[in-house]
C-alpha positions as CSV (number, residue, x, y, z in Angstrom):
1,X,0.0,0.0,0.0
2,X,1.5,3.2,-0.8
3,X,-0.1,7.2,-0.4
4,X,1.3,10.3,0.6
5,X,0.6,12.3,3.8
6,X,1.9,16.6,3.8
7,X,3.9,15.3,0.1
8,X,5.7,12.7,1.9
9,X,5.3,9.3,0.3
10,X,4.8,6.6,2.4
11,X,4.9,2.8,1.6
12,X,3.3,0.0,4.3
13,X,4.1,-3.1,3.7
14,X,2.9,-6.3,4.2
15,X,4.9,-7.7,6.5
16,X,3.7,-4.9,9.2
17,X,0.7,-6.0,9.1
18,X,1.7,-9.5,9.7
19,X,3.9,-8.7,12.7
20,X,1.0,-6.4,13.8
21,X,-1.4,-9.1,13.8
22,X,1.0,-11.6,15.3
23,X,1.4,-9.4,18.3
24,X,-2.2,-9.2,19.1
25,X,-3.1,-12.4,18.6
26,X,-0.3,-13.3,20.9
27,X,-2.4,-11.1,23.8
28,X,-5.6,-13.3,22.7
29,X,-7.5,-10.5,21.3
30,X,-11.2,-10.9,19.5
31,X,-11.8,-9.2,16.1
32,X,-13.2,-6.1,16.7
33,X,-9.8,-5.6,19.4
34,X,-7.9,-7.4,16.6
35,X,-8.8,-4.2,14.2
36,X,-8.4,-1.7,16.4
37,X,-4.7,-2.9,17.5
38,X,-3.8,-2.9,14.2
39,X,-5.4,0.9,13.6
40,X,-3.4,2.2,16.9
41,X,0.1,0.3,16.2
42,X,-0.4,1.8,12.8
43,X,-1.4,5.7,13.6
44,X,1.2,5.2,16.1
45,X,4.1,4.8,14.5
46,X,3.2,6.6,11.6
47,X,3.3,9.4,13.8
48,X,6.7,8.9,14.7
49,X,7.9,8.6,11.9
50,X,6.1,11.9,10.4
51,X,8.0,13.5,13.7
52,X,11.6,11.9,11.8
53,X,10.6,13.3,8.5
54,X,9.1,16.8,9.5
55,X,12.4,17.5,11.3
56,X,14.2,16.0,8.3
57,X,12.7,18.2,5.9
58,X,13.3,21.4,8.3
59,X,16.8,20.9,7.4
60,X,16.5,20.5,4.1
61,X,15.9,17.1,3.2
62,X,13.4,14.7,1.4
63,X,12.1,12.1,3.1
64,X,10.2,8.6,2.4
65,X,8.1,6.5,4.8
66,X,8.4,2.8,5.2
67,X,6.2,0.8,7.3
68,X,7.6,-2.9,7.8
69,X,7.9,-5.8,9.9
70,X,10.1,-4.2,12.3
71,X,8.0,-1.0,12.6
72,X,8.9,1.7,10.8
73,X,12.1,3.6,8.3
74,X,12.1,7.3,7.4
75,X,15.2,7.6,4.7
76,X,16.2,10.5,2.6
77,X,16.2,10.4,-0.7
78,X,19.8,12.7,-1.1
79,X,22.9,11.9,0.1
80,X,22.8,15.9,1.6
81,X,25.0,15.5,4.6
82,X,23.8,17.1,7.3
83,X,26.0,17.7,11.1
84,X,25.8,15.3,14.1
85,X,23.5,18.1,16.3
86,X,20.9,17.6,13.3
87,X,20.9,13.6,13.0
88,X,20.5,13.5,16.7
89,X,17.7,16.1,16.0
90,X,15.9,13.9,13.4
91,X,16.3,11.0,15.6
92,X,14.6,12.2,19.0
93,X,11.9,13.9,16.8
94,X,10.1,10.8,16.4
95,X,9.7,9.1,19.7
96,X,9.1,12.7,21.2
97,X,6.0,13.0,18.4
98,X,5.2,10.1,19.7
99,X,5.1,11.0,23.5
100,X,3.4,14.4,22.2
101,X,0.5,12.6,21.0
102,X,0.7,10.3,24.1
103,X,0.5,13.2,25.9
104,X,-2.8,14.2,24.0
105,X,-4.2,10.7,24.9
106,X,-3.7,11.3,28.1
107,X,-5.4,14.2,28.9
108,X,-8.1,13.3,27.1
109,X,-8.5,10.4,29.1
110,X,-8.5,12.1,32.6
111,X,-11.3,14.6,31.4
112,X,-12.9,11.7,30.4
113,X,-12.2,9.4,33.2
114,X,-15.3,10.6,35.0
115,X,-17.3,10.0,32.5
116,X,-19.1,6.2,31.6
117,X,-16.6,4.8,29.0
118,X,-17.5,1.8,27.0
119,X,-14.9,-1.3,27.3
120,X,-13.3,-0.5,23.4
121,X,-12.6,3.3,24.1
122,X,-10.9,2.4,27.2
123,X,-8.9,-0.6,25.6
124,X,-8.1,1.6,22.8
125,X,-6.9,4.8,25.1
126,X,-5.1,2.4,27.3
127,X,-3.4,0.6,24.2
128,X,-2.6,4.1,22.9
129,X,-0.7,5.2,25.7
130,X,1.1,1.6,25.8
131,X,2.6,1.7,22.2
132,X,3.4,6.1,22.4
133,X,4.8,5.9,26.1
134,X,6.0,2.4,26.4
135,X,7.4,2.0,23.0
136,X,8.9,5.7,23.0
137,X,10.8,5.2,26.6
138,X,12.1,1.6,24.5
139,X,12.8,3.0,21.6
140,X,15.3,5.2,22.9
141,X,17.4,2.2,24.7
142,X,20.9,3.1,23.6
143,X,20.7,0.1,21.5
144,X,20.9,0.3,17.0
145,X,19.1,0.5,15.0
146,X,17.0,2.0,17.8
147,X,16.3,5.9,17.7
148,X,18.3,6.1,21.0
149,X,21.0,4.1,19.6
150,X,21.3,6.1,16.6
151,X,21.6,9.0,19.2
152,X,24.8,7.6,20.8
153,X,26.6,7.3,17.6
154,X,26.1,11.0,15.9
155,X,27.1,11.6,19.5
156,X,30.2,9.4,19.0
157,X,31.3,10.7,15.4
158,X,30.5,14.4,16.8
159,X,33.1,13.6,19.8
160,X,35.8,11.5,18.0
161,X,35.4,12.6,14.7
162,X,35.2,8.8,12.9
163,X,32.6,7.1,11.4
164,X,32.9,3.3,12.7
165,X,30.9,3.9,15.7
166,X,33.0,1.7,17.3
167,X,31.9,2.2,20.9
168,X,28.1,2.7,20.0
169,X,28.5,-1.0,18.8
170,X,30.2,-2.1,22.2
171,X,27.3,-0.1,24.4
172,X,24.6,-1.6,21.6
173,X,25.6,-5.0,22.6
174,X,26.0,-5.0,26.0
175,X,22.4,-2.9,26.9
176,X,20.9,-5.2,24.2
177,X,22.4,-8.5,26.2
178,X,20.9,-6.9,29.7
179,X,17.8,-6.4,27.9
180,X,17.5,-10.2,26.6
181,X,18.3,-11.3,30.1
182,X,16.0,-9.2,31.9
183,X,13.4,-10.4,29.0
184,X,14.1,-13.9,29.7
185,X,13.7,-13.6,33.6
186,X,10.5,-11.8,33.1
187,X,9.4,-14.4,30.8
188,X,8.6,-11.5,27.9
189,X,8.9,-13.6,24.8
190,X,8.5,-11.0,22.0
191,X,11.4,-8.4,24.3
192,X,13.1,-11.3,24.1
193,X,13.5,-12.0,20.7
194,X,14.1,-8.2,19.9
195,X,16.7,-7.7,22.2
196,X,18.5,-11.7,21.1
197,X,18.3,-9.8,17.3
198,X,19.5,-6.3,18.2
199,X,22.8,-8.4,20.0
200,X,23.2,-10.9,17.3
201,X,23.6,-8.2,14.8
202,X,26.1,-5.6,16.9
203,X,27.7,-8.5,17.8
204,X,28.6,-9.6,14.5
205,X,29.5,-6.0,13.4
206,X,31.9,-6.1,16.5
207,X,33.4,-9.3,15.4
208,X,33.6,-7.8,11.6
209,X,35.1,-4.9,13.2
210,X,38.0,-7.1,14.8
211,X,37.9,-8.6,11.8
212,X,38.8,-5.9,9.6
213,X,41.4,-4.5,12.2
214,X,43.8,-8.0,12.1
215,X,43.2,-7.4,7.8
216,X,44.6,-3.6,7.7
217,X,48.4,-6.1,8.9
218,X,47.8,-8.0,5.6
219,X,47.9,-4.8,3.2
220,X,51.2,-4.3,3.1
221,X,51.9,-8.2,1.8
222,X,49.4,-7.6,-0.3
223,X,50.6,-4.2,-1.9
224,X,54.0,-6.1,-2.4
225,X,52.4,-9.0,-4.2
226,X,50.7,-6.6,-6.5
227,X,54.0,-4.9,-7.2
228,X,55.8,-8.0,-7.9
229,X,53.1,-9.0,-10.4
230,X,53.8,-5.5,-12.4
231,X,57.4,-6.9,-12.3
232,X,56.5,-10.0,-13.9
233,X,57.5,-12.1,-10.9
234,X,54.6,-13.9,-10.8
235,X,55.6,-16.9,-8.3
236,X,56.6,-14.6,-5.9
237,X,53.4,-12.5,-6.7
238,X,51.2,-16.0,-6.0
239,X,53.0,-17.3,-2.9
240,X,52.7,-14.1,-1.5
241,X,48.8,-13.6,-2.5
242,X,48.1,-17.1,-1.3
243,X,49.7,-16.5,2.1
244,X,47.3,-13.4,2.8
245,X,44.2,-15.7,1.4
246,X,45.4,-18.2,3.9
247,X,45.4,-15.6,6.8
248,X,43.0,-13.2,6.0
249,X,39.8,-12.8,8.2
250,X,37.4,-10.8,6.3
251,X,35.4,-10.9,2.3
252,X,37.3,-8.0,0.9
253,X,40.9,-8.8,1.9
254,X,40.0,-12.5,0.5
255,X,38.9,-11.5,-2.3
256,X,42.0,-9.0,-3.4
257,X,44.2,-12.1,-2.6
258,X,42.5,-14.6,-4.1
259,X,42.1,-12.5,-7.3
260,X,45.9,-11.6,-6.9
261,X,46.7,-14.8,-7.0
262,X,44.4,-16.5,-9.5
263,X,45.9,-14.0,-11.9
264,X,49.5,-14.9,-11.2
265,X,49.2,-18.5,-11.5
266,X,47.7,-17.5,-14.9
267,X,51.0,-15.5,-15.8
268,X,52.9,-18.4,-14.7
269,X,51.0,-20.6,-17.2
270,X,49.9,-22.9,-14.1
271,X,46.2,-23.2,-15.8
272,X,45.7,-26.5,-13.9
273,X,46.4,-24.6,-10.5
274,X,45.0,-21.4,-11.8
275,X,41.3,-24.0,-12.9
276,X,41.5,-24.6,-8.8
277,X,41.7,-21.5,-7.5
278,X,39.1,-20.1,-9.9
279,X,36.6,-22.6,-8.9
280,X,37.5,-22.1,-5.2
281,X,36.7,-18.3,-6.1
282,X,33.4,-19.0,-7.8
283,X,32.2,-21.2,-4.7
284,X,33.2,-18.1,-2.1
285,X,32.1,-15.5,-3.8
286,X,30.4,-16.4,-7.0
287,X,30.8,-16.4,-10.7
288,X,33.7,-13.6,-12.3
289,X,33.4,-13.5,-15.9
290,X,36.1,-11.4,-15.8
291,X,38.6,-13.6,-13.9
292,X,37.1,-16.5,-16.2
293,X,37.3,-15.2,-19.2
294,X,41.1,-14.0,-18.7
295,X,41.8,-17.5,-17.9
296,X,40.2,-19.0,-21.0
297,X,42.2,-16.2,-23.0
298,X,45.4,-16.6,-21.9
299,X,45.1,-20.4,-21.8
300,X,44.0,-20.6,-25.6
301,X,40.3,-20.4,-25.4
302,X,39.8,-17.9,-27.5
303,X,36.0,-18.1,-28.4
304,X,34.7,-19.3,-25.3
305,X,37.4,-15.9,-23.9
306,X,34.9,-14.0,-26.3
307,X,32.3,-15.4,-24.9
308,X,33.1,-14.3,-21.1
309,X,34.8,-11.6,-21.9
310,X,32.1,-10.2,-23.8
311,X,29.0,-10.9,-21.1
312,X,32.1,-9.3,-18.1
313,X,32.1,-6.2,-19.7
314,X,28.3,-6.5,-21.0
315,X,28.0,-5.9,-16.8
316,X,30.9,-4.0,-16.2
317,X,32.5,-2.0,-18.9
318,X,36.0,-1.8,-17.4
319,X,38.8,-0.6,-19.6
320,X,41.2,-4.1,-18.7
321,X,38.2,-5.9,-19.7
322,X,37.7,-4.3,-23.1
323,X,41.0,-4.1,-24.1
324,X,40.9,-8.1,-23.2
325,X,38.3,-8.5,-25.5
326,X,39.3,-6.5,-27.6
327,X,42.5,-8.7,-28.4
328,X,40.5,-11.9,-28.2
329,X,37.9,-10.7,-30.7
330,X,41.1,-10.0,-33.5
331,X,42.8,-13.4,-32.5
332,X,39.7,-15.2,-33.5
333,X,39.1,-13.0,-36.3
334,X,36.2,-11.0,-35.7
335,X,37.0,-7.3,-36.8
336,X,33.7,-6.5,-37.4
337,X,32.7,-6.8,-33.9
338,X,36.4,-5.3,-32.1
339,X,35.7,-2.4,-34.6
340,X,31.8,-2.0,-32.7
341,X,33.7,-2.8,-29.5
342,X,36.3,0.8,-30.3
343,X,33.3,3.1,-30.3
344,X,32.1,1.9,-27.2
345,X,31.6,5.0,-24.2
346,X,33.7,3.2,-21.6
347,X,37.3,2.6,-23.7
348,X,37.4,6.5,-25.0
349,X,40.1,7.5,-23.6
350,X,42.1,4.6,-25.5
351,X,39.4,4.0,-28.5
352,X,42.6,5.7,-30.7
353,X,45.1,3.2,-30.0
354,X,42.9,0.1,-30.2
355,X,42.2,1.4,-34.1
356,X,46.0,2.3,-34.7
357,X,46.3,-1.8,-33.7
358,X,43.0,-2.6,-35.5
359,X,44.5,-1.7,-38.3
360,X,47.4,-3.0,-38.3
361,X,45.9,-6.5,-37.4
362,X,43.2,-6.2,-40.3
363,X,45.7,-5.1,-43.0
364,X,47.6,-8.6,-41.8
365,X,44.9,-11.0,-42.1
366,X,43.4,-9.3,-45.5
367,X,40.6,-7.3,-44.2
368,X,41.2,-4.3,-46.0
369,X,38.1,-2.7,-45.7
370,X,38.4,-2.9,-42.0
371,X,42.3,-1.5,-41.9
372,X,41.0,1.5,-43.8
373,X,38.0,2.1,-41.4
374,X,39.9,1.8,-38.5
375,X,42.5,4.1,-39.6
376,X,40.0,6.8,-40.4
377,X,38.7,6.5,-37.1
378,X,42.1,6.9,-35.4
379,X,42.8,9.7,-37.6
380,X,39.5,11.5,-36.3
């Protein structure tokens, strides 16, 4: 379902209803109490997230409602960047909306309280003060992706000046731990599996964190296996690239390495080796058409290198991979197609050397017509 409230789009979807439902048919509501939890959860944190987005736009941005499974997510279109005063400005707008309108509830329900209110009015004021009030004072637990926890770490880049939130994931972790535990003593299923998510996930950015730390050792072997690879000492390029695959902790780092070295057993004509280590690739990180189709080219492949070659820079249109192409397209005698290939947007800045060699390669094999186009093109 998707509208717009004041011009800000909002999308609800399915899953928040799902969530919603699950949670009141946890409580063993009826129906009609069935609909009218669903209508409160729903004005609720709508609310709170108009209270994110209204502040947003004060400072100049555009935002976008979503309603899911886990609540709600005001983003901004823009990547405007904005100081860490104003972030912690957007972030306490919405769960002090929300206590605003609590606050509303709750006066309306003490001038009413003398008055003879029917069993759903009262469910529905109590329920409304429940999810503004109770889910506000939650919400800002000093806990991501919590509003307070978002809180902690503009506070953190505005103090230390970096990014990695570092210690907003430490004090996310250890609050969200207390928070399971507490849960678990109080027999509170649904705070329970919250909080066991909120640590799960800090926790493993923590551990990435670590991670990435023992990986920054590993750059330096790795910048001098790239350098002895320019130098065309290619063993030493692969013994060192496989030593940092071996040791390395985190995606990125194993991926450098293992491309590293992939490429040097490929130089070293070690296609057996080179077959191993591209199928170990493929089963870490998926398919490379680009590794793939190098290794077919330099092996001898050279139509199935087209082939590769042609659908890596189909996705990618990297110089490396063109000029690759490029070469296996006049090896296996397709000039037509390497001429297209010279026009293409992404290998402008060297589209006048690849028809200088066009040329000459087509003037070789007889293709006369080709030469001449090609060194036309050059010429312009």
């Amino acid at each position: 379902m998707n509208f717009k409230i004041f011009g800000i789009p909002v999308k609800v979807d399915g899953s928040f209803f799902l969530l919603t439902i699950l949670l009141a048919a946890s409580g063993g509501r009826e129906l009609p109490l069935l609909v009218e939890w669903i209508l409160v959860v729903f004005f609720s944190i709508l609310i709170h997230e108009l209270g994110h987005a209204f502040m947003g736009r004060l400072f100049g941005l555009t935002p976008n409602i979503t309603l899911y499974s886990m609540g709600g997510l005001t983003s901004f279109g823009q990547a405007k960047s904005i100081t860490p005063l104003k972030e912690i400005l957007i972030s306490l707008a919405g769960p002090f909306s929300g206590f605003l309108f609590g606050g509303i509830i709750l006066l309306l329900t003490t001038l009413l309280s003398n008055g003879d209110l029917s069993r759903p009015v009262s469910i529905t004021l109590r329920d409304l003060l429940w999810v503004n009030f109770g889910w506000g004072i939650f919400n800002l637990l000093p806990i991501l992706p919590l509003d307070g926890g978002q809180v902690v770490g503009n506070l953190e880049r505005w103090v230390r000046g970096k990014k990695d939130g570092r210690i907003t994931y430490l004090i996310s972790f250890l609050f969200a731990i207390t928070i399971l535990l507490l849960a678990l003593y109080l027999h509170t299923l649904w705070i329970a599996l919250m909080a066991g998510w909120f640590a799960m996930s800090n926790g493993s950015v923590l551990i990435q964190g670590v991670r990435l730390r023992q990986d920054q050792s590993l750059q330096s072997s790795l910048d001098q296996a790239r350098e002895e690879f320019k130098q065309n000492n290619v063993e030493a390029a692969a013994e060192l690239s496989r030593s940092v695959f071996n040791r390395a902790k985190t995606d990125p780092v194993k991926r450098q390495a293992l491309e590293l070295l992939i490429h040097s057993l490929i130089h070293a004509e070690k296609f057996e080796e080179a077959r191993e280590e591209l199928n170990r690739y493929q089963a870490f990180f998926g398919r490379n058409q680009y590794l793939e189709g190098s290794f077919l080219y330099y092996k001898g492949d050279l139509e199935q290198a087209v082939q590769s070659l042609g659908e890596a820079f189909k996705t990618e249109p990297a110089i490396r991979t063109g000029r690759m192409l490029f070469m296996a397209l006049i090896e296996t005698g397709h000039f037509d197609e390497a001429l297209h290939l010279c026009s293409h947007p992404a290998l402008e800045r060297v589209a006048t050397a690849l028809y200088t060699e066009l040329q000459t390669q087509a003037n070789r094999a007889g293709r006369f017509d080709i030469s001449a186009k090609a060194a036309q093109l050059a010429n312009e």
